[in-house]
VOBA-1610 file (N, C-alpha, C; in pm, whole numbers, padded with zeros to 5 digits, always signed):
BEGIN
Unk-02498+00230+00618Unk-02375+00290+00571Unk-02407+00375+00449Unk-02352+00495+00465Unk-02361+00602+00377Unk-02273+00588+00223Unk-02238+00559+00103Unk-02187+00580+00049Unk-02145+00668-00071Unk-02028+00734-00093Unk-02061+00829-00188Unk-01992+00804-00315Unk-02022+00764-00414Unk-01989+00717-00543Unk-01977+00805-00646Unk-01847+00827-00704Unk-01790+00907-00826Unk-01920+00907-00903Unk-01966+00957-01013Unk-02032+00979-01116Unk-01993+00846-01201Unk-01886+00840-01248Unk-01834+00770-01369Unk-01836+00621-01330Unk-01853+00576-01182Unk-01837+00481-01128Unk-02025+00404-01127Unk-02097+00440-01221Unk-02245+00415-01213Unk-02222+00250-01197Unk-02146+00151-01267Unk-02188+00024-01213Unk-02183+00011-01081Unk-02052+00041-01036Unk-02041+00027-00850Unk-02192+00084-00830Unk-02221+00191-00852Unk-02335+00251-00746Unk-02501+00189-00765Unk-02472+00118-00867Unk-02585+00014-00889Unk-02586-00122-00851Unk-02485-00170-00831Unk-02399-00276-00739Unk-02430-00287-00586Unk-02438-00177-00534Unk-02363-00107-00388Unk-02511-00101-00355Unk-02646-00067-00440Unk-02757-00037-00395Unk-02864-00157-00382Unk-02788-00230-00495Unk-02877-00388-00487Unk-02791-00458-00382Unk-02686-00435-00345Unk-02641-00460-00180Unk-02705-00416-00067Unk-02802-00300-00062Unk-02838-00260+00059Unk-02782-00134+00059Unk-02653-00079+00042Unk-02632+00023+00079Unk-02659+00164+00031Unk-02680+00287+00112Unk-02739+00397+00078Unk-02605+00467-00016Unk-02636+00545-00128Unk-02539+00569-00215Unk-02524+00682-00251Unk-02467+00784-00247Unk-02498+00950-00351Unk-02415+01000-00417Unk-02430+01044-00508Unk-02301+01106-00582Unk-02235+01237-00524Unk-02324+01318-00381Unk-02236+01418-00381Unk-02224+01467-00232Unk-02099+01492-00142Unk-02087+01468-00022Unk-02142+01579+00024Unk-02270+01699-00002Unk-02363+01766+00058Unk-02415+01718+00045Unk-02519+01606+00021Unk-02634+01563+00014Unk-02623+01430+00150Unk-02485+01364+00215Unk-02519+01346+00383Unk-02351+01319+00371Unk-02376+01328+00547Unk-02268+01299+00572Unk-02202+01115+00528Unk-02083+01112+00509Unk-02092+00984+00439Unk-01954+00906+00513Unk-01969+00751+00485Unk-01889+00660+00594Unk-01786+00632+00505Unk-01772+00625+00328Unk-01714+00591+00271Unk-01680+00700+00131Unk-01614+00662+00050Unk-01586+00782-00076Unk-01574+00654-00114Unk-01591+00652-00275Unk-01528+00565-00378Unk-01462+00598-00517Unk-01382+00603-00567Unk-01332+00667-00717Unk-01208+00676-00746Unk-01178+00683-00883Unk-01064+00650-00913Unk-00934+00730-00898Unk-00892+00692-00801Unk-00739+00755-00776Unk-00666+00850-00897Unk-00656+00739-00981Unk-00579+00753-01087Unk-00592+00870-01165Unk-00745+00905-01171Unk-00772+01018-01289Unk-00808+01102-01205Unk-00750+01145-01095Unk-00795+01281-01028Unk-00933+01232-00977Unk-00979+01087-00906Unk-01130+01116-00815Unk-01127+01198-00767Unk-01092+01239-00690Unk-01108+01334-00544Unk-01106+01483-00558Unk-01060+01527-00667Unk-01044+01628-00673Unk-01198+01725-00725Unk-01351+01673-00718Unk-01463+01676-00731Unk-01548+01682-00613Unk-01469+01661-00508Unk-01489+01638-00367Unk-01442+01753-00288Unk-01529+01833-00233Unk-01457+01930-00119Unk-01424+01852+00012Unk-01334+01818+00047Unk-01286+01743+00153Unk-01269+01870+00272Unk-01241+01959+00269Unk-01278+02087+00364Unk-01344+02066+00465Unk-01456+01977+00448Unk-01586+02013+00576Unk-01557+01888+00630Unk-01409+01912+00771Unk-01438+01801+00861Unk-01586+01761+00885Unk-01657+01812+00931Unk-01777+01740+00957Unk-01823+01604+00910Unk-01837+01644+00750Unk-01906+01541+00681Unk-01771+01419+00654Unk-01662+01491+00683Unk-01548+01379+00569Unk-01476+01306+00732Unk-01457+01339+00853Unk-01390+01272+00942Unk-01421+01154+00954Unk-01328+01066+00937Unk-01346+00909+00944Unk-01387+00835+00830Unk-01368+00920+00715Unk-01399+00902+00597Unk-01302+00810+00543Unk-01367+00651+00491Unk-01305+00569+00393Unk-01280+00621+00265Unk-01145+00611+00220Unk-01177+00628+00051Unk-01112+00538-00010Unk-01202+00459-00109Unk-01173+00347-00163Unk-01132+00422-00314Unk-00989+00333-00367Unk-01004+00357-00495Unk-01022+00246-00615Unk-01129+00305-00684Unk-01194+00176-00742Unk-01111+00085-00795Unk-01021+00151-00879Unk-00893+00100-00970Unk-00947-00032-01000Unk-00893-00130-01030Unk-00934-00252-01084Unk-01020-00351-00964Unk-01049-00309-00866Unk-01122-00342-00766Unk-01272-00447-00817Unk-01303-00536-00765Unk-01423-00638-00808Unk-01548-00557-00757Unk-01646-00527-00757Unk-01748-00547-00675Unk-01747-00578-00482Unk-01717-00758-00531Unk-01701-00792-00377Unk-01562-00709-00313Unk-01475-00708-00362Unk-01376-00649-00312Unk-01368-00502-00218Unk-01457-00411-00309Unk-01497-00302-00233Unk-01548-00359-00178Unk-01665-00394-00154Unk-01725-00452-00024Unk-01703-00487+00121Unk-01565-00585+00091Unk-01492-00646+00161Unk-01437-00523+00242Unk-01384-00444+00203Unk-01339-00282+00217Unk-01443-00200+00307Unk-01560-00230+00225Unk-01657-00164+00333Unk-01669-00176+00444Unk-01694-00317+00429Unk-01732-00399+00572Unk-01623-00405+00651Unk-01490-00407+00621Unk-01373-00431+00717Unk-01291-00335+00758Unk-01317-00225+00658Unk-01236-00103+00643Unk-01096-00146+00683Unk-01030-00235+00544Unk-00912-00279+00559Unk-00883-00284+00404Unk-00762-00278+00319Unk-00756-00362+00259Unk-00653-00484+00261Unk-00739-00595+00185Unk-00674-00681+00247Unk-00578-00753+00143Unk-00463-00835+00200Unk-00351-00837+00100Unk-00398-00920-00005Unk-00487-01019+00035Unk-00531-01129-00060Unk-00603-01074-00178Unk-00631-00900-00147Unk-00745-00890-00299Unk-00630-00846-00408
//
């Protein structure tokens, strides 16, 4: 699983990599299964979302007060779930 992690979000993406998963800060560098960043302060707007290619089927998690495992949970289920 591809993931692409905000800049500002460096714990997640150090988190996410001692998990196993592949991580980048920028959605030309691959196509990616997930987005992560904060809603709140304009994430996304750093992101060209334009290129169906790379973004179709694209998760986007927003970190917001989110745990570690929690994204995770997210990853793996691509749900969120009511209990987090």
């Amino acid at each position: 699983m591809i993931i692409c992690v905000a800049s500002e979000l460096e714990y997640v993406k150090e988190e996410l990599e001692k998990r196993g998963y592949t991580v980048v800060s920028k959605l030309s560098e691959k196509p990616c299964n997930a987005i992560i960043c904060n809603l709140k302060n304009n994430g996304l707007i750093n992101y060209n979302l334009q290129n169906s290619m790379k973004t179709e089927g694209t998760l986007i998690i927003d970190s917001g007060c989110k745990t570690i495992d929690e994204i995770e949970y997210i990853l793996n289920n691509r749900v969120y779930s009511s209990l987090l």
